[in-house]
N, C-alpha and C positions, 0 to 999 in steps of 0.2 A: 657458226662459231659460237653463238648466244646458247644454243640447244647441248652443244658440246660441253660447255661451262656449267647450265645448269644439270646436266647428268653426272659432269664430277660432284657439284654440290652434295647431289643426292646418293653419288658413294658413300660420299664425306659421312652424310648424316643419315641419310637414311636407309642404309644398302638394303637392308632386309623387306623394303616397302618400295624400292625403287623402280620396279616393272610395271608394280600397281600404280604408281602414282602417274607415273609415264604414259601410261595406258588412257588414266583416267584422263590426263588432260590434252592428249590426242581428239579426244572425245567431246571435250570442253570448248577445243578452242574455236572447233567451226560455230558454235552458238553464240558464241561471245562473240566472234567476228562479225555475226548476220546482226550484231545489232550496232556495228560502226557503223561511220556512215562510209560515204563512196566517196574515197580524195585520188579515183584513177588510177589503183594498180602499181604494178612497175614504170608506166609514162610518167608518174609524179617523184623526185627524185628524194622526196622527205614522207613518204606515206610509210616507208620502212617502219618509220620509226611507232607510228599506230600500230603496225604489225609485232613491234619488238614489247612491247608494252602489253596489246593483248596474249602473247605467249605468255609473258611473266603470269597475267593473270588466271591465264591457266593452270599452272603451276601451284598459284597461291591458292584456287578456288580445289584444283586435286589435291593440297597436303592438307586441306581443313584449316587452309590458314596459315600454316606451319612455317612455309616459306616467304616468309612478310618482308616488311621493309630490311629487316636485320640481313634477312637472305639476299634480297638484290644487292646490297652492298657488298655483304660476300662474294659474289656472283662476278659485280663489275672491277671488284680487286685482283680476280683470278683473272680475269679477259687483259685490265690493265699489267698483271704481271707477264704477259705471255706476249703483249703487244708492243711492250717499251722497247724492244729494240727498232721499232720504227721512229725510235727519237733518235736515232743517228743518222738518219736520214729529211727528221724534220725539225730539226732546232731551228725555230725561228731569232733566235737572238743572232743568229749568222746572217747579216744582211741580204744576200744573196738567197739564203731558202725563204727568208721572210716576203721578199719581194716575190719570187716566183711563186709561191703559197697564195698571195693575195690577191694577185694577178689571175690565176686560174679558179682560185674559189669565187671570185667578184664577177668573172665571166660566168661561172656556171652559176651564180645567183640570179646575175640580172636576164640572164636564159630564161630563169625560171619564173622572174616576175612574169617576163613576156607569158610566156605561156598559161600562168595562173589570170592573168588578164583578158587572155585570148576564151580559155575555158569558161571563164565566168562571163562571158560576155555571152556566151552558147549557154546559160544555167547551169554549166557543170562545175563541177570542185568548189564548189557556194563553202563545203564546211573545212575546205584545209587552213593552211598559215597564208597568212600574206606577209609579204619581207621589204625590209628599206635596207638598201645597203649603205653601210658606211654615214649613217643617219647624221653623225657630227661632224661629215667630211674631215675626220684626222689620217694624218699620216704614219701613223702610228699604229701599227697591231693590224689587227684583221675585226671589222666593227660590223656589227648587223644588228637588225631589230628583229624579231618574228611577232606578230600580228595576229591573236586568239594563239588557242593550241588545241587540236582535237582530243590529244592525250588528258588532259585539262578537264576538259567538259567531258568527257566519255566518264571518267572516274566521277567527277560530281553527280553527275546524272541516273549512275549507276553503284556509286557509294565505296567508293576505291581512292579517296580522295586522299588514306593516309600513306597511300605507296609514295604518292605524286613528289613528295623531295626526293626522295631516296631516286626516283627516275630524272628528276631534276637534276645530283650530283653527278649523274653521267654525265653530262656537260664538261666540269671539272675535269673528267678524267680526260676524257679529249685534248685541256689544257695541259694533263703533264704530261702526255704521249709528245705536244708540240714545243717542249720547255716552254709553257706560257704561264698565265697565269690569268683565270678567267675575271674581269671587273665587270659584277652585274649588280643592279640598284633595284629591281622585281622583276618577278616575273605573273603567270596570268594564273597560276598555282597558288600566290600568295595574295589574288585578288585583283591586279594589275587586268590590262587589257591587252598588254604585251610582255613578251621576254628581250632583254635588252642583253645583248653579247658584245662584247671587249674582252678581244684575246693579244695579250703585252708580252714581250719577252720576258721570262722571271725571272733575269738578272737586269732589268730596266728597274729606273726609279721608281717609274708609274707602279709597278710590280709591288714596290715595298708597302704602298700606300693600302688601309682599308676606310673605309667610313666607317668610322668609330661613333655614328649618333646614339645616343640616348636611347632613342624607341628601338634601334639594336642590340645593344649591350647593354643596355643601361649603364649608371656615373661610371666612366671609365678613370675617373679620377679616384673615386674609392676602391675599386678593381685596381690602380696601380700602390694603394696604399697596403690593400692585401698581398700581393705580389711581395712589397718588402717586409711586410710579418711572417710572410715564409721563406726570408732568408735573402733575396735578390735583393741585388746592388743596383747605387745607377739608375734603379727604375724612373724612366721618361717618355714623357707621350710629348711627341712633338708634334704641331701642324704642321700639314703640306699645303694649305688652301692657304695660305696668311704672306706670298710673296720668297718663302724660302725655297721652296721646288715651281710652284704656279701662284699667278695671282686670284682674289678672289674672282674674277670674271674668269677667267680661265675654266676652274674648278667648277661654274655654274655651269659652262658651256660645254665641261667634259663631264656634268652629271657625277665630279666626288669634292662636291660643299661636305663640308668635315671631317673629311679624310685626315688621317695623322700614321706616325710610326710611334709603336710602341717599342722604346729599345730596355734592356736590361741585363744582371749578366750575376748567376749563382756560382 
């Protein structure tokens, strides 16, 4: 499906170089793979995702570059346009899919602890993710942690460090294939030791809410004053940590101290 997408891409753009390039990163990819490490193949159910990463890099390393971060996003727009109709099948704001979604994703996780536990206990799978499910025990959304990232350290190590959001935002897309809305505070891309996952219905309150801090946006209070120099009414940042949606302990325990709603209306 990923291979499919990125050869539309390279209609799109580059038809005249498009066999060449294909060619060349056939060629590419078995090198680049001989220097991943071993996270076990198809018995590991998330090594996919090292595998989908070093394709891209193939790609990027046969266009000269060409195909960079601008491009996977192109790439996961087309895949997300082609996939959304699996959202009529998985809106989690409908209780019943939420519940069965969670149900079967939490079983096939904690599967998978077992067996990353088991593997490494034999020195195998020493370099994949390790995962905690449901880390803040909420009953709310679908919550996991992931533990290192190989995709992470392969790019550092090897100097691909600037793909690494744009493979990040694939996350996201996942969140609107589920009508969700993904709530994450870092990941191990932006230095973290972990990736923390919160997937919320995106018609739930939680949904409305971001962490509005400082060291993210910077004064979001001058940001709301620009807002009404070009024209916006109304412009209001409300807290959700201060007792009107959650209390502060609440908000420390669900990991969003300073979350707010920015409302407005042009």
């Amino acid at each position: 499906m990923i291979l499919r997408a990125i050869k539309r891409y390279l209609k799109r753009h580059y038809p005249a170089e498009m066999k060449c390039i294909i060619n060349r990163a056939a060629a590419l990819k078995p090198r680049l793979m001989a220097k991943a490490p071993d996270l076990g193949g198809k018995e590991n159910s998330l090594a996919n995702n090292l595998d989908m990463f070093i394709l891209f890099l193939a790609f990027y390393e046969a266009s000269d570059h060409r195909m960079d971060g601008k491009a996977v996003d192109e790439i996961i727009a087309d895949l997300y346009h082609r996939m959304r109709f699996l959202g009529g099948f998985m809106n989690i704001n409908h209780r019943g899919t939420l519940s069965f979604l969670r149900n079967s994703l939490y079983k096939s996780y904690r599967k998978y602890v077992k067996k990353v536990a088991e593997k490494q206990a034999k020195g195998e799978w020493t370099d994949t993710w390790g995962m905690v499910v449901n880390p803040n025990h909420t009953d709310e959304g679908i919550a996991f942690t992931l533990v290192g990232c190989p995709l992470a350290d392969y790019a550092k190590k090897y100097g691909y460090e600037e793909l690494m959001p744009h493979m990040c935002a694939l996350d996201h897309t996942y969140a609107k294939i589920m009508h969700a809305k993904l709530i994450r505070t870092h990941t191990v891309a932006t230095g973290s030791d972990s990736c923390d996952y919160w997937y919320v219905p995106d018609r739930s309150a939680t949904a409305l809410h971001d962490i509005m801090s400082e060291k993210r946006y910077g004064d979001m209070h001058i940001f709301a004053e620009k807002l009404k120099a070009e024209g916006y009414e109304e412009v209001t940042l409300i807290p959700t940590d201060n007792g009107k949606f959650m209390s502060k302990a609440e908000s420390l325990w669900m990991g969003l101290s300073g979350s707010m709603i920015l409302t407005g209306r042009k």
